[in-house]
One Martini backbone bead per residue (centre of mass of N, CA, C, O) as a GRO file, in nm:
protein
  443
    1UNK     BB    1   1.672  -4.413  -3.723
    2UNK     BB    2   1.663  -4.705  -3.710
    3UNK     BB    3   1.723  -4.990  -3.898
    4UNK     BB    4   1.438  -5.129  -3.878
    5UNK     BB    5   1.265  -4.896  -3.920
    6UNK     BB    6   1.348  -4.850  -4.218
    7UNK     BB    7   1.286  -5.088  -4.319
    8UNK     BB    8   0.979  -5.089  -4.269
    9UNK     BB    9   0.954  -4.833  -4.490
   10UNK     BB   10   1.070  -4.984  -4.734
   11UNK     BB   11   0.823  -5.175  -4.722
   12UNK     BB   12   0.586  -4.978  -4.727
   13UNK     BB   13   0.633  -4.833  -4.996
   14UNK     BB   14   0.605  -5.155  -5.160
   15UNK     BB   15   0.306  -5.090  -5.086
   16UNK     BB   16  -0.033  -5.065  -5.082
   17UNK     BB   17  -0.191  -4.826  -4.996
   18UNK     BB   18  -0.326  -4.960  -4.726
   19UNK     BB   19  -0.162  -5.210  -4.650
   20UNK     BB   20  -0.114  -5.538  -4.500
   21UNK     BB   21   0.101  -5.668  -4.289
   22UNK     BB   22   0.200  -6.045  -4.142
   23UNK     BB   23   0.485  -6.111  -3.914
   24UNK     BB   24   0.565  -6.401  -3.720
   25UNK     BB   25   0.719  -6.576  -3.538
   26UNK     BB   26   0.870  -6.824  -3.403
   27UNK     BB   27   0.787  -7.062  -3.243
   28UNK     BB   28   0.801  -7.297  -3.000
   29UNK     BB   29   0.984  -7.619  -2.939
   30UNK     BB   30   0.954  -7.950  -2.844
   31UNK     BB   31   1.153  -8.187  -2.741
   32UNK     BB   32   1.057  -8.300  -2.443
   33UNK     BB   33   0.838  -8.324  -2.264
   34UNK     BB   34   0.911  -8.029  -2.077
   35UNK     BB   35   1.119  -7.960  -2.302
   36UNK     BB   36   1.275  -7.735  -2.495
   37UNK     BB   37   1.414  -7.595  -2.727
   38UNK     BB   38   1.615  -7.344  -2.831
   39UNK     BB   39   1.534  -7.060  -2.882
   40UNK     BB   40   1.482  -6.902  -3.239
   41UNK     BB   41   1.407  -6.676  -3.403
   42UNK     BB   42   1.306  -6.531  -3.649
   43UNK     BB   43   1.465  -6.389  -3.958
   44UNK     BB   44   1.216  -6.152  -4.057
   45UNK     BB   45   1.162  -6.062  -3.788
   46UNK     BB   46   1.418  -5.956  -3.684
   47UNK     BB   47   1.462  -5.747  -3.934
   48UNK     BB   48   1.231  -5.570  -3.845
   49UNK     BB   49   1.297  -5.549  -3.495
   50UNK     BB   50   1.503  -5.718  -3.297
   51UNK     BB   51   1.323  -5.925  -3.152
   52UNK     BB   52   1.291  -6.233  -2.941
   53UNK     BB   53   1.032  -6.304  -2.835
   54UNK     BB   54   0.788  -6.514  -2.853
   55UNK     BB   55   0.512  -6.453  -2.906
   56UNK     BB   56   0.488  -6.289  -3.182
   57UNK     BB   57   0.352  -5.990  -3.383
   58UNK     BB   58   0.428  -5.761  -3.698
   59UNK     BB   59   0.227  -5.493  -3.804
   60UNK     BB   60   0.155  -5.345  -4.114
   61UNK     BB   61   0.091  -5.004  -4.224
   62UNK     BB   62   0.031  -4.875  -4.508
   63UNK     BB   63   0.045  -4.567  -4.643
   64UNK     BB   64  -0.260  -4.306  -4.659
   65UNK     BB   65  -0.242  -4.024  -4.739
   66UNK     BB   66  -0.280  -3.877  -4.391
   67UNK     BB   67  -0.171  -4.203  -4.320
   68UNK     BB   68   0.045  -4.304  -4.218
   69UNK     BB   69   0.295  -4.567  -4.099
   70UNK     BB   70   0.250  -4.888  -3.940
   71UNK     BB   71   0.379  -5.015  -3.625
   72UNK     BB   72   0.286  -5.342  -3.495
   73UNK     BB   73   0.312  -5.508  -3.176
   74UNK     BB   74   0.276  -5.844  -3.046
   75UNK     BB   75   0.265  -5.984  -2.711
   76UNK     BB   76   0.348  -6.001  -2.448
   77UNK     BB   77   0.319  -5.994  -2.105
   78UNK     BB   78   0.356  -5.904  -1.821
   79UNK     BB   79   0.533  -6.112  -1.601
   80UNK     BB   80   0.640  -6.205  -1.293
   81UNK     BB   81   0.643  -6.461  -1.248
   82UNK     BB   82   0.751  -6.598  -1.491
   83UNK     BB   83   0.998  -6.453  -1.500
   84UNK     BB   84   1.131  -6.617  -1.260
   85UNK     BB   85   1.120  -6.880  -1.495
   86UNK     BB   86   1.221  -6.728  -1.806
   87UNK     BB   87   1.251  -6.412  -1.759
   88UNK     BB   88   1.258  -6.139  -1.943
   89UNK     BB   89   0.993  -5.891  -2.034
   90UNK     BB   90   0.861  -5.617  -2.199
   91UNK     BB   91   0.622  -5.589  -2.308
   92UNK     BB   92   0.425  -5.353  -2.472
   93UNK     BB   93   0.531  -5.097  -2.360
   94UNK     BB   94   0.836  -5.133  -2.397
   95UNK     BB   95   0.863  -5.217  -2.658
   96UNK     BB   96   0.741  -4.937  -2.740
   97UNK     BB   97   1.020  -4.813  -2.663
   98UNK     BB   98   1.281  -5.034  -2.751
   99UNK     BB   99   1.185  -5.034  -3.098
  100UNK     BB  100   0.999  -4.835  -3.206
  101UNK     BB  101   0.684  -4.835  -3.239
  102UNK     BB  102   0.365  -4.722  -3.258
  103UNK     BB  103   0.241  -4.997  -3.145
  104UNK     BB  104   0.138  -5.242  -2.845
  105UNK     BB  105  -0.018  -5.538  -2.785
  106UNK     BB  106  -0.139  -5.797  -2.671
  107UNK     BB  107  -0.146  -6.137  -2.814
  108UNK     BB  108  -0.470  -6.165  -2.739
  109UNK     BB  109  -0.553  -5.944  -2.913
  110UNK     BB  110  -0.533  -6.008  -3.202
  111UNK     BB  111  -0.798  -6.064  -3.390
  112UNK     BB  112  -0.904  -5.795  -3.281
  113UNK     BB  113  -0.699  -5.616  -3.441
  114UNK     BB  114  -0.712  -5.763  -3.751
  115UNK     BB  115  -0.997  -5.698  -3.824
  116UNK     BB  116  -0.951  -5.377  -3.801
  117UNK     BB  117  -0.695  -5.396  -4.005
  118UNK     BB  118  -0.866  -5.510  -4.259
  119UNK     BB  119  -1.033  -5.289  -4.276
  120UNK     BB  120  -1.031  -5.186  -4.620
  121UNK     BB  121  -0.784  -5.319  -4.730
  122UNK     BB  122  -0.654  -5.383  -5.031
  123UNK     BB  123  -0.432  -5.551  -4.887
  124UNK     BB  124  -0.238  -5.884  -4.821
  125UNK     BB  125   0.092  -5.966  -4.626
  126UNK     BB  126   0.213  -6.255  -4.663
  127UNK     BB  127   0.342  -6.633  -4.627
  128UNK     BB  128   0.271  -6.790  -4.824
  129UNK     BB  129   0.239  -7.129  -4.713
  130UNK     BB  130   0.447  -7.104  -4.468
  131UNK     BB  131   0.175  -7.147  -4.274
  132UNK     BB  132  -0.088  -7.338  -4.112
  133UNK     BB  133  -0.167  -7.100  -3.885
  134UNK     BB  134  -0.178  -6.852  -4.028
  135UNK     BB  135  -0.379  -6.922  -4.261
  136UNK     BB  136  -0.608  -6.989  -4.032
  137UNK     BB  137  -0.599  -6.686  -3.943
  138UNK     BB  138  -0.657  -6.562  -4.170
  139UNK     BB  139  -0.932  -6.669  -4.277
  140UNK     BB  140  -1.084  -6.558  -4.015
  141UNK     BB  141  -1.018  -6.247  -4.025
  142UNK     BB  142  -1.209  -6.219  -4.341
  143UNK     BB  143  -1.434  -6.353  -4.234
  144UNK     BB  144  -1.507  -6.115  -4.032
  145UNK     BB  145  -1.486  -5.886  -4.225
  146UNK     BB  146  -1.719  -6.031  -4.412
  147UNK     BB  147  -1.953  -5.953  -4.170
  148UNK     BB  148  -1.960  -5.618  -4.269
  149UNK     BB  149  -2.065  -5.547  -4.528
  150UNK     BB  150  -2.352  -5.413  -4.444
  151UNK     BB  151  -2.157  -5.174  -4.344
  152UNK     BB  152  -1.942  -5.175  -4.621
  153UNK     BB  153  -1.717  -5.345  -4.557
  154UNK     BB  154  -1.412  -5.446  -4.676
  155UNK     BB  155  -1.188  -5.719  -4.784
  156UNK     BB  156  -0.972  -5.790  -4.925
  157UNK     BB  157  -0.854  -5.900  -5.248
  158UNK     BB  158  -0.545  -5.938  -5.184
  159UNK     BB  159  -0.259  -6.154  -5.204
  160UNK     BB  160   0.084  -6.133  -5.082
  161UNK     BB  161   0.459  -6.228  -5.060
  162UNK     BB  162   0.640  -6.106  -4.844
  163UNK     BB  163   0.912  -6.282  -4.905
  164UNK     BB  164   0.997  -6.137  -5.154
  165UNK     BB  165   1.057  -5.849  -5.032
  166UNK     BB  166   1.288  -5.954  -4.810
  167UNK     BB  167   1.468  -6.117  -5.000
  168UNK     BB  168   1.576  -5.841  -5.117
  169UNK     BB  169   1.647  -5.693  -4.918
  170UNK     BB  170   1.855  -5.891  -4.727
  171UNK     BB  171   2.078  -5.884  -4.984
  172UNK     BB  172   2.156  -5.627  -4.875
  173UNK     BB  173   2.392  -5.525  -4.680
  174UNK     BB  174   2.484  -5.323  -4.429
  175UNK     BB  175   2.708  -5.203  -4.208
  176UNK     BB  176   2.598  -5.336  -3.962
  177UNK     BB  177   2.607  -5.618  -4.108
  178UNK     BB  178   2.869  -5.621  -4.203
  179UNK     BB  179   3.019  -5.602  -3.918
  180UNK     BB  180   2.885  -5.874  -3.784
  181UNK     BB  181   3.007  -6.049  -4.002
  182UNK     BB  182   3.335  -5.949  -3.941
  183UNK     BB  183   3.303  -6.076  -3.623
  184UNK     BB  184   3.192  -6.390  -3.723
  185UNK     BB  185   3.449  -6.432  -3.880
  186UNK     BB  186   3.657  -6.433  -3.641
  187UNK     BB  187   3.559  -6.607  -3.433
  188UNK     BB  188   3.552  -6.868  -3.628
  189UNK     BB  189   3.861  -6.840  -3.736
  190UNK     BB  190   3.976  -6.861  -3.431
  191UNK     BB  191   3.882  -7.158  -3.421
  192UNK     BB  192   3.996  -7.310  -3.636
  193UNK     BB  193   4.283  -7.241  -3.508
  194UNK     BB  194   4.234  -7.366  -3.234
  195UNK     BB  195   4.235  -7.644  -3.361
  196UNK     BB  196   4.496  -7.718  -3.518
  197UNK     BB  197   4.637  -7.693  -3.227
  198UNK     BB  198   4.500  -7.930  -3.107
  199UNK     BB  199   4.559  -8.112  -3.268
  200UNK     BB  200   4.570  -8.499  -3.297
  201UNK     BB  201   4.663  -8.804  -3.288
  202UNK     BB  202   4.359  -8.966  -3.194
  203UNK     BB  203   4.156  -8.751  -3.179
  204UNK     BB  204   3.785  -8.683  -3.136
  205UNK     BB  205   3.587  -8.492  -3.310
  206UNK     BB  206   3.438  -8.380  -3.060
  207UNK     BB  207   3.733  -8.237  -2.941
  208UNK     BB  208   3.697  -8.034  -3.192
  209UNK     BB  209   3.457  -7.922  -3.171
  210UNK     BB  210   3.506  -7.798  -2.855
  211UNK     BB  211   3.701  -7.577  -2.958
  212UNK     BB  212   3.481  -7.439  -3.134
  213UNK     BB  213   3.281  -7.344  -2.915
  214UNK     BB  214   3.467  -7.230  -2.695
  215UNK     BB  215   3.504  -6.992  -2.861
  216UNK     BB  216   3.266  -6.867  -2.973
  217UNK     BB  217   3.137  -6.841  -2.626
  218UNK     BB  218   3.445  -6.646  -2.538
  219UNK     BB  219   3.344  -6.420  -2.766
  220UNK     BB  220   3.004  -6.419  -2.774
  221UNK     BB  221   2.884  -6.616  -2.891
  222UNK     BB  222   2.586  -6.792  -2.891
  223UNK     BB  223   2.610  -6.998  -3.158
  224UNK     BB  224   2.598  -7.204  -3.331
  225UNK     BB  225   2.457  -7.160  -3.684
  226UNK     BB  226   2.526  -7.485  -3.671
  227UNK     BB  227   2.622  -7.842  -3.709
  228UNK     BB  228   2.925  -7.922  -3.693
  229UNK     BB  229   3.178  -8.029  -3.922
  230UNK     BB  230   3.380  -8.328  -3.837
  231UNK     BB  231   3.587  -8.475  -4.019
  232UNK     BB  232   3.770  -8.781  -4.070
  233UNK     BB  233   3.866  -8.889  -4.359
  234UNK     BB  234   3.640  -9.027  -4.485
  235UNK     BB  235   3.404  -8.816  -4.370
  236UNK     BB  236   3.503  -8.617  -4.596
  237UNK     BB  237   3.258  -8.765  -4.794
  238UNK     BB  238   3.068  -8.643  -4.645
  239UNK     BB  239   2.866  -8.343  -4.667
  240UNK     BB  240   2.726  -8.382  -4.402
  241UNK     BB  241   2.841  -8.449  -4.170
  242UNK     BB  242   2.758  -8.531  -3.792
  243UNK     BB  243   2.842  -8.672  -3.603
  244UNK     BB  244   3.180  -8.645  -3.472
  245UNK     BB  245   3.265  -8.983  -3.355
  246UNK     BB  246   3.570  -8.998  -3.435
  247UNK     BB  247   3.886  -9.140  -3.467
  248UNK     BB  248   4.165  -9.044  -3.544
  249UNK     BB  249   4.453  -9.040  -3.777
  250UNK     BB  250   4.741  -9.096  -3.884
  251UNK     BB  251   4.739  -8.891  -4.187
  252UNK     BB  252   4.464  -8.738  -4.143
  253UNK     BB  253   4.198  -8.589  -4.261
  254UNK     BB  254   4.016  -8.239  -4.132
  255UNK     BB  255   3.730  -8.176  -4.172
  256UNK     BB  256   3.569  -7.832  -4.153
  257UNK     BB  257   3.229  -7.706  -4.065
  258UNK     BB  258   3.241  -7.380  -3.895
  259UNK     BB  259   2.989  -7.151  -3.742
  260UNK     BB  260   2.895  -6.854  -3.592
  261UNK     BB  261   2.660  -6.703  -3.389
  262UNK     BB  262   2.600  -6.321  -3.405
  263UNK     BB  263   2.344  -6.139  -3.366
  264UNK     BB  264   2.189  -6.370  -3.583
  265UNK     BB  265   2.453  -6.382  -3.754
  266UNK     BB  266   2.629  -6.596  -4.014
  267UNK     BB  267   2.891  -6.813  -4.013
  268UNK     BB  268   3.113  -6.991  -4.302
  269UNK     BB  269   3.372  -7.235  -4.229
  270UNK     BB  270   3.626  -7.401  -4.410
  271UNK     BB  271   3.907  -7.669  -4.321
  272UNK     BB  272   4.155  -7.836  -4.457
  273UNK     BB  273   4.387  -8.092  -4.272
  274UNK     BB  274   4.627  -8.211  -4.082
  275UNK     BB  275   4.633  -8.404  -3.767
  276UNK     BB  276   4.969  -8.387  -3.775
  277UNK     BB  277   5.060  -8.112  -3.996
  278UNK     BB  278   5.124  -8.317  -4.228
  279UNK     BB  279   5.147  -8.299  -4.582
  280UNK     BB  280   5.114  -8.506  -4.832
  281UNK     BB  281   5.120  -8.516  -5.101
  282UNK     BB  282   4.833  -8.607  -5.208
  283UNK     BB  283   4.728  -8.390  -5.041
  284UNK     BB  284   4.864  -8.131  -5.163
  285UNK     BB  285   4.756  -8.158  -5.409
  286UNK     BB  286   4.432  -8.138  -5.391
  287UNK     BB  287   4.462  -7.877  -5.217
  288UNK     BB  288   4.582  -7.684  -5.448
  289UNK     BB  289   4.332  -7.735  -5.636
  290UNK     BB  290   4.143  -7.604  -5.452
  291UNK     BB  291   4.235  -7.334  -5.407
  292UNK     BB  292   4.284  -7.264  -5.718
  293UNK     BB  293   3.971  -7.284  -5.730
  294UNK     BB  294   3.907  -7.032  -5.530
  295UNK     BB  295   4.052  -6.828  -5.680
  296UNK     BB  296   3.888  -6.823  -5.938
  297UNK     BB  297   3.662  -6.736  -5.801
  298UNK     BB  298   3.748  -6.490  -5.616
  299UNK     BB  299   3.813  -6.299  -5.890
  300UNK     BB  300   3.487  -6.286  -6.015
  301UNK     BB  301   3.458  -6.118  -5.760
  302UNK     BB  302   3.201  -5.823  -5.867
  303UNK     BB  303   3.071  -5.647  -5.987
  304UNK     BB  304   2.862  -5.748  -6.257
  305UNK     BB  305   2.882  -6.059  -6.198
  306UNK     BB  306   2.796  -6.339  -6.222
  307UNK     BB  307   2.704  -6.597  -5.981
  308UNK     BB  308   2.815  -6.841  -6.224
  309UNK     BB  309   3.109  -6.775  -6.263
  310UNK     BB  310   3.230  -6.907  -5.975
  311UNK     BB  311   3.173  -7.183  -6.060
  312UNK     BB  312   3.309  -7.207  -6.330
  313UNK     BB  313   3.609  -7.134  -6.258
  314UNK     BB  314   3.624  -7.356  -6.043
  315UNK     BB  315   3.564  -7.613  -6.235
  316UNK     BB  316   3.792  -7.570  -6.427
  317UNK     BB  317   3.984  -7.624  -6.254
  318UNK     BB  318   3.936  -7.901  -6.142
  319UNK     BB  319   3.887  -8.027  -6.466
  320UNK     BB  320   4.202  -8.034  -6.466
  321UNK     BB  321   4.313  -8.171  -6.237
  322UNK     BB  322   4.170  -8.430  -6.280
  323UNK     BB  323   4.341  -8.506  -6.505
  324UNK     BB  324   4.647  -8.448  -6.406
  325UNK     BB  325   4.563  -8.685  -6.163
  326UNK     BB  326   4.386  -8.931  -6.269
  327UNK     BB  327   4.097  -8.927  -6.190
  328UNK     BB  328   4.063  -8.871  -6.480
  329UNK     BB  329   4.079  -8.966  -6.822
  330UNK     BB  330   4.227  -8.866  -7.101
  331UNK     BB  331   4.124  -9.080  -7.329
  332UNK     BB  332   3.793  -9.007  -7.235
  333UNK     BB  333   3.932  -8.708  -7.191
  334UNK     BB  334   4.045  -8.453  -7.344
  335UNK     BB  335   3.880  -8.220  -7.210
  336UNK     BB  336   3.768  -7.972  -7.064
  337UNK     BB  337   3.511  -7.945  -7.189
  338UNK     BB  338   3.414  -8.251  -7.201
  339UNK     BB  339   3.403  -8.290  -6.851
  340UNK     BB  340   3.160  -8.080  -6.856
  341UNK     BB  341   2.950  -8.194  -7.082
  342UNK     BB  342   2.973  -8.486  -6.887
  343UNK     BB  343   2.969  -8.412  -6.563
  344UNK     BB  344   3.249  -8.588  -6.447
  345UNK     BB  345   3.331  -8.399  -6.181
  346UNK     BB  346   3.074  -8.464  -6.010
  347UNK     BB  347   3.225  -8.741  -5.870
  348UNK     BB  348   3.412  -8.478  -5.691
  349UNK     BB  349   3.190  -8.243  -5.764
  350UNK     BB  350   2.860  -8.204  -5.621
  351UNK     BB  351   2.860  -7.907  -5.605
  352UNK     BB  352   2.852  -7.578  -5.527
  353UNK     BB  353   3.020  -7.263  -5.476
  354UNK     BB  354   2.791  -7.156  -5.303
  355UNK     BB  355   2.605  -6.888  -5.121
  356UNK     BB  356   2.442  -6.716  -4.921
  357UNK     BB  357   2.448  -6.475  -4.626
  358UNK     BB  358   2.326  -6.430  -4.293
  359UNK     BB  359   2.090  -6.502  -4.069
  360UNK     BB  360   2.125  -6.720  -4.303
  361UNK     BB  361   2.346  -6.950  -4.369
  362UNK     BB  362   2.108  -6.981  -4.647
  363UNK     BB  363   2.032  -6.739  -4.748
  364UNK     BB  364   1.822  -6.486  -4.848
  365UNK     BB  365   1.764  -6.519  -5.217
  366UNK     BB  366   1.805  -6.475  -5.522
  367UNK     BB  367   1.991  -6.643  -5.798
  368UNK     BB  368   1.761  -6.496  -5.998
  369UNK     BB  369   1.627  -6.338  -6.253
  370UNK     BB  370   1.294  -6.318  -6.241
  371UNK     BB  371   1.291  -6.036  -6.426
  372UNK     BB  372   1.362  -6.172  -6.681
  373UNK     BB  373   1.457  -6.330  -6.952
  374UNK     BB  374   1.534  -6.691  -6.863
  375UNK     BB  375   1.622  -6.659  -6.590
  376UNK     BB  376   1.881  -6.584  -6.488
  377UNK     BB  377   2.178  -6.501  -6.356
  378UNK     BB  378   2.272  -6.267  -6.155
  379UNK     BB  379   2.444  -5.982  -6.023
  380UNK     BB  380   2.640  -5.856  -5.860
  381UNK     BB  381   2.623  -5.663  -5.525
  382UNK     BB  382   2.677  -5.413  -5.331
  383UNK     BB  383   2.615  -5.594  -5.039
  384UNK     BB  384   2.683  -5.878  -5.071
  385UNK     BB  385   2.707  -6.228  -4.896
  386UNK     BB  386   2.935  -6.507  -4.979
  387UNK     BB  387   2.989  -6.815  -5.053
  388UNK     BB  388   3.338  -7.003  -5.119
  389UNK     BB  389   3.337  -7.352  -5.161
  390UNK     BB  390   3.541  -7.573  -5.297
  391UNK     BB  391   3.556  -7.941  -5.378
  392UNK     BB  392   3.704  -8.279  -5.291
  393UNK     BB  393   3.592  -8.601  -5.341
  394UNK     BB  394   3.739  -8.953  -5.284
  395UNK     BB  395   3.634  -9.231  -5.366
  396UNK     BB  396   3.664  -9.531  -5.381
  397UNK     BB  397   3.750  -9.712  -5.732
  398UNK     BB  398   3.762  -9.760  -6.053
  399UNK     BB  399   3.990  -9.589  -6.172
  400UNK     BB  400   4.136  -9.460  -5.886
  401UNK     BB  401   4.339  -9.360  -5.764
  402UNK     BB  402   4.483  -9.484  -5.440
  403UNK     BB  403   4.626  -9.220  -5.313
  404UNK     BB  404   4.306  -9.068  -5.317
  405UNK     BB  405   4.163  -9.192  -5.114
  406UNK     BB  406   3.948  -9.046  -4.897
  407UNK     BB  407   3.981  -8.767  -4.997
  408UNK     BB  408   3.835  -8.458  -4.821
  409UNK     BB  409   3.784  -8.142  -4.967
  410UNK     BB  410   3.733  -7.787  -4.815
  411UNK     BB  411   3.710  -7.438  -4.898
  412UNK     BB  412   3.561  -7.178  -4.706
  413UNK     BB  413   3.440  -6.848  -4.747
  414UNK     BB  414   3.357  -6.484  -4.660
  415UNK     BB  415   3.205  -6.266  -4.905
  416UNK     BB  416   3.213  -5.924  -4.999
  417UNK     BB  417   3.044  -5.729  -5.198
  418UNK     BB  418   3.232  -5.458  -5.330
  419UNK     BB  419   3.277  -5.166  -5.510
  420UNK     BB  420   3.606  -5.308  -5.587
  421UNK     BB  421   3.491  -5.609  -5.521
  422UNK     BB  422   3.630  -5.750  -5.253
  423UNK     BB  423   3.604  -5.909  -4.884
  424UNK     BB  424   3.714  -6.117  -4.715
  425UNK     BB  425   3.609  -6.228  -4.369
  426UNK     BB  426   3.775  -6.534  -4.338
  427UNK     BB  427   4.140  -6.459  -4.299
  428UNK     BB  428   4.194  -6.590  -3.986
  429UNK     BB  429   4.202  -6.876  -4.143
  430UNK     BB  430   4.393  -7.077  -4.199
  431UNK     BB  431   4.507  -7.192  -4.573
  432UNK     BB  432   4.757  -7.267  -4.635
  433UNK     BB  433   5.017  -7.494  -4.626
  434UNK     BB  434   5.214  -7.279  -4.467
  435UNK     BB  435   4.993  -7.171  -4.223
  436UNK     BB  436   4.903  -7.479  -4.130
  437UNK     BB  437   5.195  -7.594  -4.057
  438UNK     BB  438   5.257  -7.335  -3.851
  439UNK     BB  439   5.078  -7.353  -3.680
  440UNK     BB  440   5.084  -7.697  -3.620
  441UNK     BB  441   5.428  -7.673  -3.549
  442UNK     BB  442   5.569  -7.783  -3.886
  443UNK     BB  443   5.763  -7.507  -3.932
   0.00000   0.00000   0.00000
């Protein structure tokens, strides 16, 4: 049984038997004129088929009595002319055959077979509420099942959020899962040293961006998984940054935030160098302080860690470096407890210290258990894959010192929760303040 088949088997065994789950991909989408965005298949879709193209829906009927479980594709239809337009496509026959379903009909028949599969079924599950074009087919398809009600026919009487339940799938990654992610982490990693050999006072963002990309691409990934963020000084205090046009300055930090899509998974790492290779004093303070705030999260990753304390213990070292570099002053906080209780450290770093990692570079998955007594946050649990990612920005303001302005440092790893602990996943890319120097030539 392919990784694909075992999970539909293992989603239809959570659901009321005889009931029907529906799950179309995300649709193309229109860029300008008569051009589409590069598509880009859904992701609870992709994970539960491994299938890629467009106009596709998959329905899964759980087992009941002695009617097995069923899965079923709807597709395009094989067309050769339009193949020699826009590529080649599997057709029902093939894709029922290359994907391993039960069965696979044309896409223009989804309504006519949804009426008779909602027939009698006791419950449907689909994304509740997040599209309102399923939402409206949904509807029709009720609809027509309760037209049949004098001849017996009965339709769902309940509706559940089928992604629910896949979003607690996708948080533990399987073996297969866990290897593209290791490759995706490596392919990464090694754009990123790609980048800081290419790096020179002087070049423009887009141009380190540029070798960023080159490495992706010759390695086999389809895609950057996001919009790469090349931040050079100031730009690197504003967390979403992806302008990516501006020209560095000789003593400038190059924040960058960049990983590749492989096969669908994604990777997430982030690296801040100096555009000429040696780190100023004031930099290296800031740097070693995120670096060992980020070694403080990475401490407490392994199973049964709550997933809040890997933030907590990021925080505690940095607001203690903040006291300690004059960045907060020691007369208004006298300790890390006052600095946290009054989440002065917010002013230099307010984000999370992580998220989910997977198909979706924000992955899938709860991070608190909603089924416990005050929605605690969750237990880490080993195959959980997850961004560990400290950093610390410092905007000019009054009574902060100077020396530090402008500085923004973000250092963000790939981390496989193992049954042992952890295994950073993307330490290929150079991170010491001594392996980014001699990286970069200057040691």
């Amino acid at each position: 049984m392919s990784a694909f088949a075992a999970r539909r088997a293992r989603l239809c065994a959570q659901m009321q038997p005889g009931a029907v789950a529906i799950l179309p991909t995300a649709p193309e989408a229109m860029r300008n004129s008569d051009t589409d965005y590069l598509y880009r298949h859904d992701s609870y879709f992709y994970y539960l088929t491994g299938f890629t193209e467009p106009d596709s829906v998959l329905v899964l009927v759980a087992a009941k009595g002695d009617a097995p479980a069923q899965a079923i594709l709807f597709c395009r239809q094989k067309n050769l002319e339009r193949e020699i337009w826009d590529g080649f496509r599997y057709g029902p026959d093939g894709a029922r055959t290359a994907f391993g379903v039960d069965a696979a009909f044309p896409i223009e028949e989804l309504d006519g077979e949804m009426t008779r599969l909602l027939a009698n079924a006791p419950a449907a599950w689909y994304a509740l509420g997040h599209s309102a074009t399923l939402d409206l087919q949904m509807k029709t398809w009720l609809q027509n099942v309760r037209r049949q009600a004098r001849s017996g026919v009965t339709a769902p009487t309940v509706a559940h959020d089928l992604l629910a339940l896949l979003d607690e799938m996708r948080l533990l990654k399987d073996d297969g899962e866990q290897a593209l992610m290791l490759r995706a982490a490596i392919i990464s990693g090694r754009a990123h040293e790609r980048a800081m050999r290419a790096s020179k006072p002087g070049m423009f963002e887009y141009e380190i961006e540029a070798e960023l990309l080159h490495e992706f691409r010759r390695s086999g990934a389809q895609y950057p998984a996001y919009t790469p963020i090349v931040a050079a000084g100031a730009n690197a205090c504003v967390l979403h940054y992806n302008v990516n046009n501006a020209q560095s300055r000789d003593g400038d930090l190059i924040l960058i935030d960049a990983g590749c899509e492989l096969d669908s998974y994604a990777s997430d790492i982030t690296r801040t160098y100096p555009i000429n290779g040696r780190f100023t004093d004031p930099q290296k303070t800031l740097y070693e302080l995120v670096l060992a705030a980020q070694a403080a999260a990475l401490a407490v990753v392994r199973p049964g860690t709550i997933y809040t304390d890997m933030h907590d213990a990021a925080v505690r070292v940095l607001a203690q470096g903040m006291l300690d570099t004059g960045l907060l002053a020691k007369a208004k906080f006298g300790s890390v407890d006052d600095v946290i209780a009054e989440r002065a450290h917010q002013q230099f770093y307010m984000h999370g210290t992580g998220h989910w990692l997977g198909l979706d570079v924000h992955d899938a998955g709860a991070y608190r258990d909603v089924n416990a007594a005050g929605k605690p946050s969750r237990a880490l649990q080993p195959g959980m894959v997850l961004t560990v990612e400290p950093g610390i920005y410092v905007r000019p303001a009054e009574g902060v010192p100077e020396q530090f302005w402008n500085i923004g440092i973000r250092i963000e790893d790939d981390v496989l929760v193992t049954p042992q602990g952890h295994a950073i996943l993307s330490d290929a890319a150079p991170k010491l303040v001594a392996d980014i120097e001699r990286t970069m030539g200057k040691q």
